[in-house]
N, C-alpha and C positions, 0 to 999 in steps of 0.2 A: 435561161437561168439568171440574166441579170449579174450584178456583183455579186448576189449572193444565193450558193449554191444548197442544198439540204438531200441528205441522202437517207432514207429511210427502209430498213430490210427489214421484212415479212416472215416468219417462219412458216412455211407450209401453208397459205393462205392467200385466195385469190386477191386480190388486187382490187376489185368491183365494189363489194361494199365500201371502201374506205373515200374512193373517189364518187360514188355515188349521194354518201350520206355519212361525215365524220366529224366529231366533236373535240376538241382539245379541251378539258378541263385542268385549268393548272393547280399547281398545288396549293394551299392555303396555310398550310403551316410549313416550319423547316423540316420536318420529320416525312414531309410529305413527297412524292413522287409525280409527275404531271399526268395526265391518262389521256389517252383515243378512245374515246368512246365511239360506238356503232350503233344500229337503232337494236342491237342484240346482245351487245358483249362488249367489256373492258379491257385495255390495253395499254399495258405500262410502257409508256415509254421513257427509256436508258439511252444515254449516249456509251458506245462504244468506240474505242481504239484501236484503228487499226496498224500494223504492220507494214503494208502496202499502201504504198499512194494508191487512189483511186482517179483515174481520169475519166473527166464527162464529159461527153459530146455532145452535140444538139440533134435533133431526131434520129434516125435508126442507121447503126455500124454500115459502112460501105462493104459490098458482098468484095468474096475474093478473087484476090485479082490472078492471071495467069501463070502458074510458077514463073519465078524469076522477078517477074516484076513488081515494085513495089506499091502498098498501098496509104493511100495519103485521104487524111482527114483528120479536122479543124476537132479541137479541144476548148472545151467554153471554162471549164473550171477545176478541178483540185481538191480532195479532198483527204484529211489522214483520218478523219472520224465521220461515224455515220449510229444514228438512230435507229435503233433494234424496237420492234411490237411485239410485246409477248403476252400472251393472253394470263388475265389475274384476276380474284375475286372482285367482284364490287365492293365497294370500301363508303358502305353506308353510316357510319359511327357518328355523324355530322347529323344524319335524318332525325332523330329520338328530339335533340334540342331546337331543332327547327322546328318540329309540329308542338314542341310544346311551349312555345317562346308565348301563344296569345289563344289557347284553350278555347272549344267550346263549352260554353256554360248552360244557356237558355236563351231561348230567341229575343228578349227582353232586349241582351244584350248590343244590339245592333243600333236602338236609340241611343245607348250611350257612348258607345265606341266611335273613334272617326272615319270615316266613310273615303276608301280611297276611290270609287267609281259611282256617281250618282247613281242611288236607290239600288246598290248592290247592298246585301244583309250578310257580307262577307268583311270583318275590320281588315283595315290595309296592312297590319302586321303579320299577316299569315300568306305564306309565301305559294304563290302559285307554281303550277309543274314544271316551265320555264326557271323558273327564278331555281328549283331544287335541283332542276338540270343541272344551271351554271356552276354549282356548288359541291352539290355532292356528286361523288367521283365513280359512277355506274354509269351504264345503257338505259335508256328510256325502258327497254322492255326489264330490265333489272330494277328500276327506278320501280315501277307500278310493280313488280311483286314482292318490294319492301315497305312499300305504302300499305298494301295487304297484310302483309307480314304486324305492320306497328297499328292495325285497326285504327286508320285513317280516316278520317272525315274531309268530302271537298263539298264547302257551299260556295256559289257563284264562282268557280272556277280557283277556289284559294283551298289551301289543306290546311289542317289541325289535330288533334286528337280531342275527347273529351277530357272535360276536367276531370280530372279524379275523382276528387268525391261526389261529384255532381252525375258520375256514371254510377257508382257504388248506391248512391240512393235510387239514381230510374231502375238497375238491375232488381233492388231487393222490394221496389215497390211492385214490378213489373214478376218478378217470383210469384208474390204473393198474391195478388191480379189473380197470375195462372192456377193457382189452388183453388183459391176462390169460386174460379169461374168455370175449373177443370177442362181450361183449354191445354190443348195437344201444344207441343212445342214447337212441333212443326206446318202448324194450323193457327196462329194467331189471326182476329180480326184485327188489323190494326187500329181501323177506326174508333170500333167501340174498345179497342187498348187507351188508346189517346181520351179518349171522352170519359173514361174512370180517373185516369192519373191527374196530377196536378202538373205536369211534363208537358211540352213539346213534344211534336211529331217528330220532326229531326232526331231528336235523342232515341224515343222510342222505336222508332224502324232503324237506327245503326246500332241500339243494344240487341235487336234481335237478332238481326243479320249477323253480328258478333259473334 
């Protein structure tokens, strides 16, 4: 344990995932809580206070010893508080302004924007699933089903949403397309979607999908 000791209790909950695969994301604001994140589930972590000292020793309690006689073993540290996991929603409220910090527009847009990875068509202000990890305070598997949840966009491994009005126009050209052309909603050719509009592919298979 070093000088310095950390005690952390579980409620009802194996011990496995934490040591196998676990994330601290700290807080970002003062109103904020730190969390342990799992590749499944969030977890607030509180310090509590204890009543009793806690004593820790280095590897596993010496078994008992013969009535009468005593049992002796080394103490590495001391503890009056210790770290509670308690399971808590995901606390995505940070996600909404992160995908909308640098919108997708139209594929145009990539000549003008600056290029965080040669010949990536993804601008470097749009935060990859790593970067949304560190931040926002969920599980990876909670992470990807509020990415779904806000109709997400990843090109070259970066997320966004569309622009607003820039969706609002592919949806109502892309309606009228479908009248037109009295395709099924759930039968689009995408192709000949793409080759009628004045739109990008990108826009028109994630309004569908939509």
């Amino acid at each position: 344990l070093g000088e310095l000791g950390v005690v952390v209790r579980i409620r009802h909950l194996s011990v496995a995932p934490f040591v196998q695969a676990a994330a601290l994301v700290e807080a970002t604001s003062a109103t904020e809580e730190a969390v342990l994140c799992t590749a499944s589930q969030t977890y607030t972590l509180r310090l509590a206070e204890s009543s009793n000292t806690l004593l820790l020793t280095p590897g596993e309690m010496p078994k008992a010893a013969p009535k009468g006689e005593p049992v002796t073993f080394s103490i590495a540290a001391s503890a009056s508080a210790y770290f509670e996991l308690v399971p808590t929603a995901p606390r995505t409220s940070a996600l909404p302004e992160l995908l909308a910090a640098c919108p997708y527009k139209d594929s145009g847009e990539a000549a003008e924007a600056a290029m965080d990875v040669e010949g990536s068509q993804a601008p470097a202000g749009r935060p990859t699933f790593a970067e949304l990890s560190a931040v926002v305070q969920c599980s990876a598997t909670e992470l990807q089903a509020a990415l779904q949840r806000a109709r997400a966009l990843e090109q070259d491994g970066r997320w966004c949403i569309l622009d607003v009005q820039y969706e609002q126009d592919v949806t109502s050209s892309l309606l009228d397309l479908l009248v037109e052309k009295e395709w099924p909603l759930t039968a689009v050719p995408l192709a000949e979607a793409v080759e009628s509009l004045a739109y990008d592919e990108v826009a028109v298979r994630h309004c569908l999908r939509s």
